[in-house]
Backbone as JSON Lines, residues from 0, in Angstrom:
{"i":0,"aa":"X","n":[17.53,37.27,-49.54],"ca":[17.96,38.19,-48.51],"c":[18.87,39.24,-49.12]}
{"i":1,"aa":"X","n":[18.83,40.2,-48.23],"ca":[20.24,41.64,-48.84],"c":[21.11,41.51,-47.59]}
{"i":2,"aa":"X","n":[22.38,41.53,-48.49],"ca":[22.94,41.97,-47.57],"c":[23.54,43.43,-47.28]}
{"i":3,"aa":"X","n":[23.64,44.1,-45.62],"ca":[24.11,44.94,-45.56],"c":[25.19,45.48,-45.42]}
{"i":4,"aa":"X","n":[25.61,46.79,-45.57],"ca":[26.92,47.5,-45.18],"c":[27.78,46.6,-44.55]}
{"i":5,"aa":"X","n":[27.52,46.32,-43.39],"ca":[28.37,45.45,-42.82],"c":[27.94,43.52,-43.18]}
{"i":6,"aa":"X","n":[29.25,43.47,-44.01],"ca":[28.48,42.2,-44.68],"c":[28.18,40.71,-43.96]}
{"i":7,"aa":"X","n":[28.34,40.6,-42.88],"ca":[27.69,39.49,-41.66],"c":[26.35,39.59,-41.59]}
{"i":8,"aa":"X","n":[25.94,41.03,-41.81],"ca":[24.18,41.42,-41.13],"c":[23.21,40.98,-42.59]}
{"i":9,"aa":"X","n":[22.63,40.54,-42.62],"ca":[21.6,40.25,-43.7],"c":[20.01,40.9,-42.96]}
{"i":10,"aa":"X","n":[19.61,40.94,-44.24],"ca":[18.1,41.41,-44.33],"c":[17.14,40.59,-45.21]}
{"i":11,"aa":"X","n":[16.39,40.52,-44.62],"ca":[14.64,39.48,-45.09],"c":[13.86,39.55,-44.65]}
{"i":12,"aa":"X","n":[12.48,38.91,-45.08],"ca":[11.5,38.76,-44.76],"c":[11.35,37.49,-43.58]}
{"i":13,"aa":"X","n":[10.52,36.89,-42.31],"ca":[10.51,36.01,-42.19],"c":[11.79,35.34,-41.94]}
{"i":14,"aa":"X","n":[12.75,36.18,-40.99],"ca":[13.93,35.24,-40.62],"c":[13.22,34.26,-39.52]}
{"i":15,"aa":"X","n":[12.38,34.38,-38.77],"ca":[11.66,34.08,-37.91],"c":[10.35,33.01,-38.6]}
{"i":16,"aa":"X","n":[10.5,32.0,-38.92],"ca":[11.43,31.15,-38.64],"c":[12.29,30.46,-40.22]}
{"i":17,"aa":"X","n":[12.62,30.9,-41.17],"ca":[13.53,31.05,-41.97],"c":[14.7,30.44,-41.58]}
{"i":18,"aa":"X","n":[15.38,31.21,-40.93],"ca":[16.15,30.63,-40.37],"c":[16.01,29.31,-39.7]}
{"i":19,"aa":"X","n":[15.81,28.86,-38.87],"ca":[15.2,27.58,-37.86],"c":[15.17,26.73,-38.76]}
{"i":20,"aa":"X","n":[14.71,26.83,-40.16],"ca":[14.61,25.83,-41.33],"c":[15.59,25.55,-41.93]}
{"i":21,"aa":"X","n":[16.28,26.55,-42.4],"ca":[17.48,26.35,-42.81],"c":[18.87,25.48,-42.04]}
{"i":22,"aa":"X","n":[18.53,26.08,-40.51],"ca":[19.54,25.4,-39.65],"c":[19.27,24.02,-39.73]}
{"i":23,"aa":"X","n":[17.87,23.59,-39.69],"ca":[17.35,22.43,-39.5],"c":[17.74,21.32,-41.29]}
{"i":24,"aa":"X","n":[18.03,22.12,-41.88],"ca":[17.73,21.23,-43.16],"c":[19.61,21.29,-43.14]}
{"i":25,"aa":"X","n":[20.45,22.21,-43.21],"ca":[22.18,22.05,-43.34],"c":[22.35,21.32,-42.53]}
{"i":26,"aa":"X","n":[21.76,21.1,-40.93],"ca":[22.2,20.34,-39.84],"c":[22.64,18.72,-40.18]}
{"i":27,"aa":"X","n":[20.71,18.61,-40.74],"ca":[20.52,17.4,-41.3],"c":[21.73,16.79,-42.44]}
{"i":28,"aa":"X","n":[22.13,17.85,-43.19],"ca":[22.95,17.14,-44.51],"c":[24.4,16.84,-43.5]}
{"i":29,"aa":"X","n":[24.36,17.68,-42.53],"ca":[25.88,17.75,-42.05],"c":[26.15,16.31,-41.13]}
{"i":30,"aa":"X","n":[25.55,16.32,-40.47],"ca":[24.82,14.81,-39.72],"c":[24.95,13.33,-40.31]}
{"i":31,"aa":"X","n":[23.83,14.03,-41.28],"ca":[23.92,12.28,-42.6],"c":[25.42,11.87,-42.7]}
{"i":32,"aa":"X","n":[26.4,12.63,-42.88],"ca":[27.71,12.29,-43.33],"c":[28.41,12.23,-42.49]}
{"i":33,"aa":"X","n":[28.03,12.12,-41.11],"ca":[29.02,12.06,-39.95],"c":[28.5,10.95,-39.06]}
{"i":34,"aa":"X","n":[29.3,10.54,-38.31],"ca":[28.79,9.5,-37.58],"c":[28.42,10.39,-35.97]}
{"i":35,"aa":"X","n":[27.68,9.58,-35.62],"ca":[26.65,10.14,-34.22],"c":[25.62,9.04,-33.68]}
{"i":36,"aa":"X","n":[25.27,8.81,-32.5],"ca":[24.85,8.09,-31.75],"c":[23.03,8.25,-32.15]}
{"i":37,"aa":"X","n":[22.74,9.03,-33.01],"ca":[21.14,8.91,-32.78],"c":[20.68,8.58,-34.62]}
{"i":38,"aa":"X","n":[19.4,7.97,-34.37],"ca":[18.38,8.21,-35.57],"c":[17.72,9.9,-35.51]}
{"i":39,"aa":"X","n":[18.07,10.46,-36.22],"ca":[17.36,12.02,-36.14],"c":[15.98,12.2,-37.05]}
{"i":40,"aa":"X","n":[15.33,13.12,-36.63],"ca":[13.89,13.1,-37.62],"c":[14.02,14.48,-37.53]}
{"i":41,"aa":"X","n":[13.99,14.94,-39.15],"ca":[13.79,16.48,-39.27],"c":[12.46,16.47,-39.45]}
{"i":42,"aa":"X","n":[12.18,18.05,-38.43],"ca":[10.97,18.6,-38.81],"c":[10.46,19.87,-38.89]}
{"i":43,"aa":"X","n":[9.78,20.0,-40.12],"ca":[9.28,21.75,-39.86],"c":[7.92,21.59,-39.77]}
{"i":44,"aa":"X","n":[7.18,22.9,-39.17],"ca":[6.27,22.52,-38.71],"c":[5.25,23.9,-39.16]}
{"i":45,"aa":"X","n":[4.38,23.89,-38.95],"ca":[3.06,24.93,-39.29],"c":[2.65,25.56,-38.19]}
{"i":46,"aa":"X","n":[1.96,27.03,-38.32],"ca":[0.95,27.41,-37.12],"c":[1.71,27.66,-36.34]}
{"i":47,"aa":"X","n":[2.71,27.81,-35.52],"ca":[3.4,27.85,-34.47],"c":[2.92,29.1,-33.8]}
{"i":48,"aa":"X","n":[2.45,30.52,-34.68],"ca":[2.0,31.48,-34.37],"c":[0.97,31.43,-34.15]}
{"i":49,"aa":"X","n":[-0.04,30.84,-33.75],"ca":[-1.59,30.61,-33.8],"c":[-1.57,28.96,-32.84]}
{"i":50,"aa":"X","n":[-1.19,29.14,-32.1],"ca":[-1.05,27.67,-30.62],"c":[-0.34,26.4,-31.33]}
{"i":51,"aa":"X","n":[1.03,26.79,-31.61],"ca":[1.74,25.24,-31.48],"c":[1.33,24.1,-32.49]}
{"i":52,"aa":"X","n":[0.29,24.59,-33.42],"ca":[-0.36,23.49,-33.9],"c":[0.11,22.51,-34.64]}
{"i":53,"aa":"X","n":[1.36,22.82,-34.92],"ca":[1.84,21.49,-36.28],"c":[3.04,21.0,-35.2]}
{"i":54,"aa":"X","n":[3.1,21.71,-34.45],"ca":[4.05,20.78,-33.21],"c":[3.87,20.06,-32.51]}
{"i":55,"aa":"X","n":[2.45,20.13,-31.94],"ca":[2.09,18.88,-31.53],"c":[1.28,17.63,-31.85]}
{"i":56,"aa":"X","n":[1.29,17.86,-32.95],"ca":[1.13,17.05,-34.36],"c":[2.41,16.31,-34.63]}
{"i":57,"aa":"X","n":[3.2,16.83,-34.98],"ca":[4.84,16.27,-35.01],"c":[5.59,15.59,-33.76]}
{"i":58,"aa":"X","n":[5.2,16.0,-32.4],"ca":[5.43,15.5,-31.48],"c":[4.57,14.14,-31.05]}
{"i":59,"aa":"X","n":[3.37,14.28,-31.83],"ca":[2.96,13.03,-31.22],"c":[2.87,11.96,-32.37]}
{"i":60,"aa":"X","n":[3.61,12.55,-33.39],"ca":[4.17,11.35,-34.27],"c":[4.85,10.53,-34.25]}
{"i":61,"aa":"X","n":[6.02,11.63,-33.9],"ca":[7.77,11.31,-34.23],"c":[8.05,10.71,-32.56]}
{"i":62,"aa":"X","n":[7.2,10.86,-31.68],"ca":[7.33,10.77,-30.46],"c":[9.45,10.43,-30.11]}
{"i":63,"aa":"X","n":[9.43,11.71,-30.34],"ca":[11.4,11.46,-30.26],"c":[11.38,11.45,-28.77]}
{"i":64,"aa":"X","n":[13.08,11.4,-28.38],"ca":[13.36,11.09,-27.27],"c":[14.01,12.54,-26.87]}
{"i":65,"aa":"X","n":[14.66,13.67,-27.64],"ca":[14.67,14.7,-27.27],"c":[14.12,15.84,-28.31]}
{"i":66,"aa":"X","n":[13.9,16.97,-28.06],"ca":[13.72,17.94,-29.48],"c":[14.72,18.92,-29.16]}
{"i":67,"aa":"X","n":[15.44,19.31,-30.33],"ca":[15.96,20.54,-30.45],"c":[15.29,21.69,-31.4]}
{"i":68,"aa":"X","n":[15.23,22.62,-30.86],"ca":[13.86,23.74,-31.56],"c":[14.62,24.52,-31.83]}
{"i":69,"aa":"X","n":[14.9,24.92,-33.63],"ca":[15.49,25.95,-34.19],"c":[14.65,27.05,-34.28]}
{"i":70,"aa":"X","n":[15.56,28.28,-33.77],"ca":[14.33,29.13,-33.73],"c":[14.72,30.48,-34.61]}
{"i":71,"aa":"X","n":[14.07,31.58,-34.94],"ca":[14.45,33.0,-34.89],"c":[13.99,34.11,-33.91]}
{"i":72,"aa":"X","n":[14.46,34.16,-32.63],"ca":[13.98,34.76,-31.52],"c":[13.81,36.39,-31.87]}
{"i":73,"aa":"X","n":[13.45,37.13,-31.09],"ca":[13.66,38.68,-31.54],"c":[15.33,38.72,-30.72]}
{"i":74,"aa":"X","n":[15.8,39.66,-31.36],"ca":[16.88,40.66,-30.82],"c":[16.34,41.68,-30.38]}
{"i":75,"aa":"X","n":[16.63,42.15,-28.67],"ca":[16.05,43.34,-28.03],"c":[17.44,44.5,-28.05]}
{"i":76,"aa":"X","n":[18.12,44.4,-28.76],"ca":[19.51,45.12,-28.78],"c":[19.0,46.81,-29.66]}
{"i":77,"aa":"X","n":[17.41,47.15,-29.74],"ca":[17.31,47.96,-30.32],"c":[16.91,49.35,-29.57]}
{"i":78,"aa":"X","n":[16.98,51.0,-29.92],"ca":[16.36,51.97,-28.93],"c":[15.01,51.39,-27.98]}
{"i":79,"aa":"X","n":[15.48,51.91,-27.05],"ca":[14.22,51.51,-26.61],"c":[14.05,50.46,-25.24]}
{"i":80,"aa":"X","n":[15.1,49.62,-25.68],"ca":[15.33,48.46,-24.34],"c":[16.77,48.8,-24.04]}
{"i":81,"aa":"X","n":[16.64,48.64,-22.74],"ca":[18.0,48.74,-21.84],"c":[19.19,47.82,-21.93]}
{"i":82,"aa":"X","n":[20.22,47.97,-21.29],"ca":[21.0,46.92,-21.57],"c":[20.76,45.44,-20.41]}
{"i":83,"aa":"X","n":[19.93,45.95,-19.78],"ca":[19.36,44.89,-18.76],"c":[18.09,44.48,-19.12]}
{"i":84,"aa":"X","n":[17.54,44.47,-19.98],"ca":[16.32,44.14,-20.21],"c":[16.66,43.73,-22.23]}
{"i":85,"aa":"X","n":[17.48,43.79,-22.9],"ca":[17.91,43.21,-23.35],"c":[18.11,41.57,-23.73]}
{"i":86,"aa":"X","n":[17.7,41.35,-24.01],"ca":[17.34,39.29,-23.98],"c":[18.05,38.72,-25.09]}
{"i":87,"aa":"X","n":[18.64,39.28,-26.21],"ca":[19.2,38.85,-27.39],"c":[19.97,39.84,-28.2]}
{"i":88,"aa":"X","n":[20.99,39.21,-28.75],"ca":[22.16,40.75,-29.26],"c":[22.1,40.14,-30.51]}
{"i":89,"aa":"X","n":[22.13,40.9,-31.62],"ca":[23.42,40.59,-33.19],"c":[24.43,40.02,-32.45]}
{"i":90,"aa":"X","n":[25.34,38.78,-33.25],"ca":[26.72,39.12,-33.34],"c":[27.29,38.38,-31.93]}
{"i":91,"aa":"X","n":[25.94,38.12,-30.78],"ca":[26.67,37.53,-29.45],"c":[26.48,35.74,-29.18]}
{"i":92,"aa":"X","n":[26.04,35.42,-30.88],"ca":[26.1,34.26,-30.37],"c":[24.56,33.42,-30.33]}
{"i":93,"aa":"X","n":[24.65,32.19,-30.94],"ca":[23.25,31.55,-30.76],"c":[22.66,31.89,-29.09]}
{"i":94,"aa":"X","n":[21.5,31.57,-29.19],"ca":[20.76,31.83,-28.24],"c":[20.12,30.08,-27.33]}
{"i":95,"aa":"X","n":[20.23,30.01,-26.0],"ca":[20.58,28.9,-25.57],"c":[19.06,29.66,-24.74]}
{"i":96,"aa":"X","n":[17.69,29.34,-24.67],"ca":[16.2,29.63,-24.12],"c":[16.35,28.61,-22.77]}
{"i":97,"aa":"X","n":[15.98,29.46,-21.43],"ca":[15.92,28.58,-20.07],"c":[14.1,28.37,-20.02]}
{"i":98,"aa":"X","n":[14.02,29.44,-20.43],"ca":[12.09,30.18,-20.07],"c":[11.57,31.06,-20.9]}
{"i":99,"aa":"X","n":[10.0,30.22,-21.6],"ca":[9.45,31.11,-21.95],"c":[7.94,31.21,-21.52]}
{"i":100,"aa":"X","n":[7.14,32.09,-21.77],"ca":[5.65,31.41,-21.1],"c":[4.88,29.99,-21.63]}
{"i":101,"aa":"X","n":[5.52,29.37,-22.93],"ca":[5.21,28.6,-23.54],"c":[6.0,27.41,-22.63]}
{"i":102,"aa":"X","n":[7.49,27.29,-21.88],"ca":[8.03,25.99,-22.09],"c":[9.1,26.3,-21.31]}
{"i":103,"aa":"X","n":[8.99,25.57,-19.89],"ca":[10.81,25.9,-19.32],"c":[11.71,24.91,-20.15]}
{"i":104,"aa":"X","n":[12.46,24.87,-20.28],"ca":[13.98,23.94,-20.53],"c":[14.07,22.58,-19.53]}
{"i":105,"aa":"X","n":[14.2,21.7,-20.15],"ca":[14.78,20.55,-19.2],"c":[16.13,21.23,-18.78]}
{"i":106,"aa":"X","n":[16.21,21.53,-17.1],"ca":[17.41,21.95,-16.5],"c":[18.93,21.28,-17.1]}
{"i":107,"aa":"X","n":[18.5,19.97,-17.37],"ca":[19.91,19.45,-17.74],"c":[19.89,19.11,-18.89]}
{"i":108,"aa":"X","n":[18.9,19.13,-19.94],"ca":[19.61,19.57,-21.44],"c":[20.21,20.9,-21.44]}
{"i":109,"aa":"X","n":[19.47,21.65,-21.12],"ca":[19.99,23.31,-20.56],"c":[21.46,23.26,-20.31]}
{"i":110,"aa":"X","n":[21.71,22.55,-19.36],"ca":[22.96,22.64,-18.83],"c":[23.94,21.7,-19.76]}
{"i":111,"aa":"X","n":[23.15,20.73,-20.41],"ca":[24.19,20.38,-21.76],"c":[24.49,21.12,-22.64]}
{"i":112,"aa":"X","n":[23.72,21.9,-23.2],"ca":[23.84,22.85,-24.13],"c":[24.52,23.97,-23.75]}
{"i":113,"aa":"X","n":[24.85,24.31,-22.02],"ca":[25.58,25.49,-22.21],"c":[27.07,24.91,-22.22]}
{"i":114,"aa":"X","n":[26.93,24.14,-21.4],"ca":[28.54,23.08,-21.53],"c":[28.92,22.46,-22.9]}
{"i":115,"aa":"X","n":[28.13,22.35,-23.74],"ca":[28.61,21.87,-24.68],"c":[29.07,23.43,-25.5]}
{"i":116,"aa":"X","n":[28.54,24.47,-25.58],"ca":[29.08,25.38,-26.31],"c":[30.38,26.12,-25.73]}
{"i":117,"aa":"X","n":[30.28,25.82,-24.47],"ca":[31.57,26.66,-23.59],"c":[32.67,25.36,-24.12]}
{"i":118,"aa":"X","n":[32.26,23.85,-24.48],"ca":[33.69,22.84,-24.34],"c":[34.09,23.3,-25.72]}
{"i":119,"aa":"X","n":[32.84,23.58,-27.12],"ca":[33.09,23.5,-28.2],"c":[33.8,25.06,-28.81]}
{"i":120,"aa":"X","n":[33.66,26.29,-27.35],"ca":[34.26,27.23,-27.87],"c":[32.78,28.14,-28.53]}
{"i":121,"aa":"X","n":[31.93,28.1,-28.85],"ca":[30.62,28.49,-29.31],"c":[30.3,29.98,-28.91]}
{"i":122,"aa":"X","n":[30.2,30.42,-29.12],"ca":[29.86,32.0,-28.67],"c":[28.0,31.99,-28.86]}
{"i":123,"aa":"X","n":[27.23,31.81,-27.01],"ca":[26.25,31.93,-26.73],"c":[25.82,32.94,-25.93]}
{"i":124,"aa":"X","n":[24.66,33.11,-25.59],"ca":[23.64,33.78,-24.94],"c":[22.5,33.13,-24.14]}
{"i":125,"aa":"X","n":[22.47,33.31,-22.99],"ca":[21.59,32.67,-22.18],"c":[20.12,33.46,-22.16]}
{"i":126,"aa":"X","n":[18.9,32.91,-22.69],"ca":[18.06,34.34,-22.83],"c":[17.07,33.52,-21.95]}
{"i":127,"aa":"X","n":[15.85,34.66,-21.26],"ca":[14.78,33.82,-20.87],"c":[13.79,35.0,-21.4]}
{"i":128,"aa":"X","n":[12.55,34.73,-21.92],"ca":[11.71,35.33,-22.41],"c":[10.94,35.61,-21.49]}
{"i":129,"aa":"X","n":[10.51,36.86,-21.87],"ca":[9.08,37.02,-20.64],"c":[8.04,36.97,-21.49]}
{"i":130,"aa":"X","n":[7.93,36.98,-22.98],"ca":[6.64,36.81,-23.7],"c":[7.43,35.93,-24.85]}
{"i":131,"aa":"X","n":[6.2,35.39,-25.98],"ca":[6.08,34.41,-26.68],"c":[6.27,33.05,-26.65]}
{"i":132,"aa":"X","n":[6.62,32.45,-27.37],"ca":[6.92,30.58,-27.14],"c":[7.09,30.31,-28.56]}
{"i":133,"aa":"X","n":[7.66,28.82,-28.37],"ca":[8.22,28.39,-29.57],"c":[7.46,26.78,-29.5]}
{"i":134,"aa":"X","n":[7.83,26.07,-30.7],"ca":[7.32,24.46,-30.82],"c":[7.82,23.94,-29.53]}
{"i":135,"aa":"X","n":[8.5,24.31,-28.73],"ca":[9.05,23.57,-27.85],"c":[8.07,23.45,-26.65]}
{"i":136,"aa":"X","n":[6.75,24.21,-27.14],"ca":[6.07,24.67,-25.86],"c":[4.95,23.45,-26.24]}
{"i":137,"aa":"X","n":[5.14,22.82,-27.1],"ca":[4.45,21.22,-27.2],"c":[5.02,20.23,-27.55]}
{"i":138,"aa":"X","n":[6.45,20.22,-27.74],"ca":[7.3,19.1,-27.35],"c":[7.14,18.94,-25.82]}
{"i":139,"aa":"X","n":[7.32,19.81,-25.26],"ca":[8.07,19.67,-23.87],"c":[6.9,18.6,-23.39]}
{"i":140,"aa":"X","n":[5.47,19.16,-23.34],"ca":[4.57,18.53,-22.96],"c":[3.45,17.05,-23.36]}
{"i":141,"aa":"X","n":[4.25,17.06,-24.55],"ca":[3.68,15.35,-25.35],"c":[4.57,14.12,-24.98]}
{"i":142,"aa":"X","n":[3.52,13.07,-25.09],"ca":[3.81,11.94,-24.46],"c":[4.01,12.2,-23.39]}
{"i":143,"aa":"X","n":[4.98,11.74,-22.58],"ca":[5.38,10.99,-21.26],"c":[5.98,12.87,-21.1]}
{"i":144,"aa":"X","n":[6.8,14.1,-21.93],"ca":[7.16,15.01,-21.77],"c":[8.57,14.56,-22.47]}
{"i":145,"aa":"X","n":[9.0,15.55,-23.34],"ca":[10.0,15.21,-24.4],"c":[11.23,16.42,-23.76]}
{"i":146,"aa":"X","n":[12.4,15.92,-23.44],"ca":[12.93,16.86,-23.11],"c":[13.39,18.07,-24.09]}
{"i":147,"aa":"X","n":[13.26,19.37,-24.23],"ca":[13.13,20.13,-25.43],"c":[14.21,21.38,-25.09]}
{"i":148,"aa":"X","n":[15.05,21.88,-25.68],"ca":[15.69,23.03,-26.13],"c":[15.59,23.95,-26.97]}
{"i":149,"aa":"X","n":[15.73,25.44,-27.03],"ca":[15.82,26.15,-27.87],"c":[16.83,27.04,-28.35]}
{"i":150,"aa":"X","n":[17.26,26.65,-29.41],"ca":[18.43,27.54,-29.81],"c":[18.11,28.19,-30.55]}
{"i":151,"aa":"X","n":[18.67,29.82,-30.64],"ca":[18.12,30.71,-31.76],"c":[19.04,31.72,-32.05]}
{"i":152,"aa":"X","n":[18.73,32.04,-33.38],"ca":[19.5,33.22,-33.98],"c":[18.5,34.21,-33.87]}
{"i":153,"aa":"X","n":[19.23,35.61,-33.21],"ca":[18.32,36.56,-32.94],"c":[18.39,37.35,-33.97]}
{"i":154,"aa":"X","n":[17.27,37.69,-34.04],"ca":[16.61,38.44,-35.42],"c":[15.98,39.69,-35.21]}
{"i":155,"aa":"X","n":[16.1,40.77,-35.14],"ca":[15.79,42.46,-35.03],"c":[14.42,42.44,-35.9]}
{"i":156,"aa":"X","n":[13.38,43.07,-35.74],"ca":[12.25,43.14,-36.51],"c":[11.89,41.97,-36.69]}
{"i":157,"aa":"X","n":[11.57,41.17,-35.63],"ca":[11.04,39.82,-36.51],"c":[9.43,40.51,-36.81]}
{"i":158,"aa":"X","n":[8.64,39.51,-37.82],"ca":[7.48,39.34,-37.85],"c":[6.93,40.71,-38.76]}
{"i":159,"aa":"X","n":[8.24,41.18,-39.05],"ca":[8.1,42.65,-40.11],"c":[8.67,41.76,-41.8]}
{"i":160,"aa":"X","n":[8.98,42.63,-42.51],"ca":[9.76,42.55,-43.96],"c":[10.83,42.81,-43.95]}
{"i":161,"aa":"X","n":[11.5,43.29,-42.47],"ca":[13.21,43.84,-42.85],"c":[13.36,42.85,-41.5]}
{"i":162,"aa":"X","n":[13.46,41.95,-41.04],"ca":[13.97,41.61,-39.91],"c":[15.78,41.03,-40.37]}
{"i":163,"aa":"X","n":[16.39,41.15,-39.58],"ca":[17.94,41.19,-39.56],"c":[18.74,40.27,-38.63]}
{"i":164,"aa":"X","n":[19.6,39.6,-39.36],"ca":[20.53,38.62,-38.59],"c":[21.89,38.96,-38.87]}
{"i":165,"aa":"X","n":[22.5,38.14,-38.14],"ca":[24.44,38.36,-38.12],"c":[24.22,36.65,-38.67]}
{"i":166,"aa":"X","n":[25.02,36.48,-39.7],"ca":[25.03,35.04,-40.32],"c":[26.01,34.98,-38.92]}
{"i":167,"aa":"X","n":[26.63,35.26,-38.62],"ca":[27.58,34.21,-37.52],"c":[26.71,33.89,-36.55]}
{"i":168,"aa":"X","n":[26.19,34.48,-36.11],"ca":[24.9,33.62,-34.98],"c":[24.31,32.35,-35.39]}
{"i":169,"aa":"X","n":[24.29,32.81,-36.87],"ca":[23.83,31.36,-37.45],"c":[24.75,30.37,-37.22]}
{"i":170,"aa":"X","n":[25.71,30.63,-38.07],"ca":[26.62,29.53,-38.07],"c":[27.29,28.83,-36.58]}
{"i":171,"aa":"X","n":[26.87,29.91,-35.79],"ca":[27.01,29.37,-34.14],"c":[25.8,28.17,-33.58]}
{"i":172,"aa":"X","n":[24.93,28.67,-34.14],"ca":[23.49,27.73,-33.93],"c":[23.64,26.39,-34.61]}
{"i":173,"aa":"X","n":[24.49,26.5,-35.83],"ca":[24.31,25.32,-36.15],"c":[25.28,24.7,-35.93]}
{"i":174,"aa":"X","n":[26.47,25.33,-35.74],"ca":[27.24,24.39,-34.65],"c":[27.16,23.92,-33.41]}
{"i":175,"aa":"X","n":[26.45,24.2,-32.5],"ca":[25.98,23.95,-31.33],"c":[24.98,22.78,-31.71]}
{"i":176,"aa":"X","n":[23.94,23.0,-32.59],"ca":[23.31,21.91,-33.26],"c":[23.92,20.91,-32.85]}
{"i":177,"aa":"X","n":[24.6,20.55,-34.21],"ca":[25.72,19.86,-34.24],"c":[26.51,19.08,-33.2]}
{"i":178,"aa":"X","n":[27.05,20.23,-32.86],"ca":[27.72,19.48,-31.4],"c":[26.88,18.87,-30.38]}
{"i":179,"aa":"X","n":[25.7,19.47,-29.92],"ca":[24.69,18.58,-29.53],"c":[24.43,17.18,-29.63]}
{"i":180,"aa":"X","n":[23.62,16.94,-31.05],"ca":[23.32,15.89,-31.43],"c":[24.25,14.64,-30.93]}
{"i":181,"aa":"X","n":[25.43,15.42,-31.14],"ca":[26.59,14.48,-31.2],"c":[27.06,13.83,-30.15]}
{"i":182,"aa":"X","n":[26.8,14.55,-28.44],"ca":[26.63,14.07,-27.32],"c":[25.56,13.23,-26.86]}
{"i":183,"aa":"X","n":[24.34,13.47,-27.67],"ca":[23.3,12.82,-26.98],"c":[22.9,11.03,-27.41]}
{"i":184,"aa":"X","n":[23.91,10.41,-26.86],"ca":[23.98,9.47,-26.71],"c":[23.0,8.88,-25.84]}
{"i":185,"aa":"X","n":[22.48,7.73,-25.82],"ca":[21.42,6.37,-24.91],"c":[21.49,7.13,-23.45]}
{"i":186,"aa":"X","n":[22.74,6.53,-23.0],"ca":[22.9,7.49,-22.16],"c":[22.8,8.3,-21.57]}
{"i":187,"aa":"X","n":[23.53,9.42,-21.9],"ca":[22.94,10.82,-21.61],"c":[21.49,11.03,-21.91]}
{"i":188,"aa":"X","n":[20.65,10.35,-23.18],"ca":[19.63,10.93,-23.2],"c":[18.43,10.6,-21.6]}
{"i":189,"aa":"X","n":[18.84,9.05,-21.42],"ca":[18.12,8.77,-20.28],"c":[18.67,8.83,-18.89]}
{"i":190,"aa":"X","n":[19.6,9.93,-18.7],"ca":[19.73,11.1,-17.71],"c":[19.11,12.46,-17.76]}
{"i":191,"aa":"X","n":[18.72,12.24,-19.09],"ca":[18.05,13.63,-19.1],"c":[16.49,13.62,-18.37]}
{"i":192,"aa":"X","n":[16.22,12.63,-17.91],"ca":[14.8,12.16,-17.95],"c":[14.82,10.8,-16.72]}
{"i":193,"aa":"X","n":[15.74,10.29,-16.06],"ca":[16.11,9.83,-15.1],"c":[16.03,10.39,-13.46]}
{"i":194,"aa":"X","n":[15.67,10.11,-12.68],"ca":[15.99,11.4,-11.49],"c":[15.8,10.22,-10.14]}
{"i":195,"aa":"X","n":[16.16,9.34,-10.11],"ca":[16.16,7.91,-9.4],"c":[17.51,7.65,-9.14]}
């Protein structure tokens, strides 16, 4: 990657999903060495651009009990989109996905994840997509239905050669990660999926 003028903003190819991997592989080392209530299974996955395909492959492996989906969403913060039509900023913070055409959010992981970044201090963004989807759009729906989240660092130009991030979004994503994992205890997980 380069970095730019302003040295938070980086430039690459493929932050989309670059990123998501990276979060997913530091998460993992950060995890191993900490104590937390779950067995975790990292996974990266294939095809995601061409129907989901290595996700629901992975989902009906690993058959987990929740997924968290690292992502690189677009940033709409560019000419062109309004400030209301806007879905993702540089600089404002991982990205916490309610809706996309691929995959709503389990309402109350949703609502863990925004509570957990407001308890942990996290600087987020609530986005809902009106186009694309992520692996989560075949987690959500394998097996019995896996409750699934998406967190993302928004990325300007995705799917080009210059697409652009604020490393602090990152490092927000993977703290939220983090802090996540770390709540989702027996428990909580089978409230997430409880409704009796």
């Amino acid at each position: 990657f380069t970095a730019l003028g302003k040295e938070d903003l980086f430039m690459a190819k493929a932050f989309d999903n670059r990123v998501g991997m990276a979060g997913t592989i530091q998460a993992g080392q950060i995890l191993a060495e900490s104590s937390h209530p779950n067995r975790l299974i990292l996974c990266g996955t294939v095809q995601e651009e061409v129907g989901l395909r290595g996700a629901k492959t992975a989902a009906n492996h690993a058959k987990p009990d929740v997924a968290i989906v690292l992502e690189g969403p677009p940033a709409d913060d560019t000419p062109g989109f309004s400030r209301v039509d806007c879905q993702g900023r540089l600089g404002a913070g991982v990205q916490i996905r309610l809706f996309d055409p691929s995959a709503i959010t389990n309402p109350r992981l949703a609502r863990l994840a925004i509570e957990t970044a407001q308890a942990e201090g996290i600087p987020h963004q609530v986005t809902v997509r009106r186009s694309g989807g992520t692996d989560a759009g075949s987690f959500h729906l394998a097996n019995e239905g896996i409750p699934s989240v998406v967190l993302g660092v928004p990325a300007r130009y995705i799917h080009s050669h210059n697409a652009i991030i604020d490393v602090n979004d990152y490092l927000h994503m993977l703290s939220l990660t983090i802090a996540l994992v770390r709540r989702l205890d027996e428990e909580t997980v089978e409230g997430l999926v409880t409704y009796l």
